[in-house]
N, C-alpha and C positions, 0 to 999 in steps of 0.2 A: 115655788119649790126650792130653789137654790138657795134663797134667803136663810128657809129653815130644815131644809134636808141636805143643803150642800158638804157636807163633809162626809155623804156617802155616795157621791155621783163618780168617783175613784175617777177613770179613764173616759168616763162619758161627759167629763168640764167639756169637753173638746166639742161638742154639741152644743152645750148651752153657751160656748164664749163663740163659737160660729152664731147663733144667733145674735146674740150681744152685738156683734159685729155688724150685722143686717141691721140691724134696728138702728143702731148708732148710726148709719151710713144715712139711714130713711131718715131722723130725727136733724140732723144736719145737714140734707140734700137740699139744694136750691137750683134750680134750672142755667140760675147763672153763675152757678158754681164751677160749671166743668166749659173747658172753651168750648164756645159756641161748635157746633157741629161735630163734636167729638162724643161716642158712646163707646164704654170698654166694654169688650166682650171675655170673656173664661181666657183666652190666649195671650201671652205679653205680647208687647208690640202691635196689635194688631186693632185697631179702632175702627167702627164702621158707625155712622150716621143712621140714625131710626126717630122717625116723629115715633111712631108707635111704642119705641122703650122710654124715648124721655116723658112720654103721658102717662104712661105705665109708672113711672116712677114716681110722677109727680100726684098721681094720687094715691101709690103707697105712700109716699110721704106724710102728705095731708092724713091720711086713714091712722096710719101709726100714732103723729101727733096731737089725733084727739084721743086714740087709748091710752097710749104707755106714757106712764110718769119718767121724767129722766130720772128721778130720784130711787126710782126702784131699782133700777141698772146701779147707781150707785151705793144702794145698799146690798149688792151681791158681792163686790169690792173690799166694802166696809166691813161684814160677816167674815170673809176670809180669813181676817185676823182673829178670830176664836177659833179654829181651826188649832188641831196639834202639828206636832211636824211632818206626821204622815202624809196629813190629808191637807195639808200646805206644799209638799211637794207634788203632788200630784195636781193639783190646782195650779202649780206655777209649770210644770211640766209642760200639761195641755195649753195653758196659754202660751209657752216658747212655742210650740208646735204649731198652733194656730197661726201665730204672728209671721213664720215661717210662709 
């Protein structure tokens, strides 16, 4: 939908670059990615250890990267640039927001 409806999702990018986000996260997660023993939770500063989130995780990962193509995410990036200057400000908006 972003690919080919994206120039009217106005204030709702912030939705689909939040997922973007999730998925990127799942699509480059590796168990030995984060130091050993460390799990973020929603709070800064505050890490707590869970066998149950990093299994959790590691089979979203695996699950995502037999669906999603990375090249679809990069074609929602790619489409941007047809966009007018409207609906390119609003796309860049939500993504400053997001990133926030």
């Amino acid at each position: 939908m972003a690919t080919s409806y994206g120039r009217y999702f106005r204030s709702s990018w912030k939705y689909v670059l939040e997922n973007i986000s999730k998925i990127d996260y799942y699509l480059h997660y590796s168990p030995h990615s984060i130091n050993q023993g460390d799990v973020y939770i929603n709070e800064p500063n505050k890490t707590f250890r869970s066998e149950s989130n990093e299994s959790l995780d590691h089979i979203n990962s695996e699950t995502i990267k037999n669906i999603i193509d990375p090249n679809s995410i990069n074609r929602i990036f790619s489409k941007s640039s047809e966009f007018n200057l409207e609906e390119i400000l609003d796309f860049i908006t939500c993504l400053c927001r997001m990133s926030e």
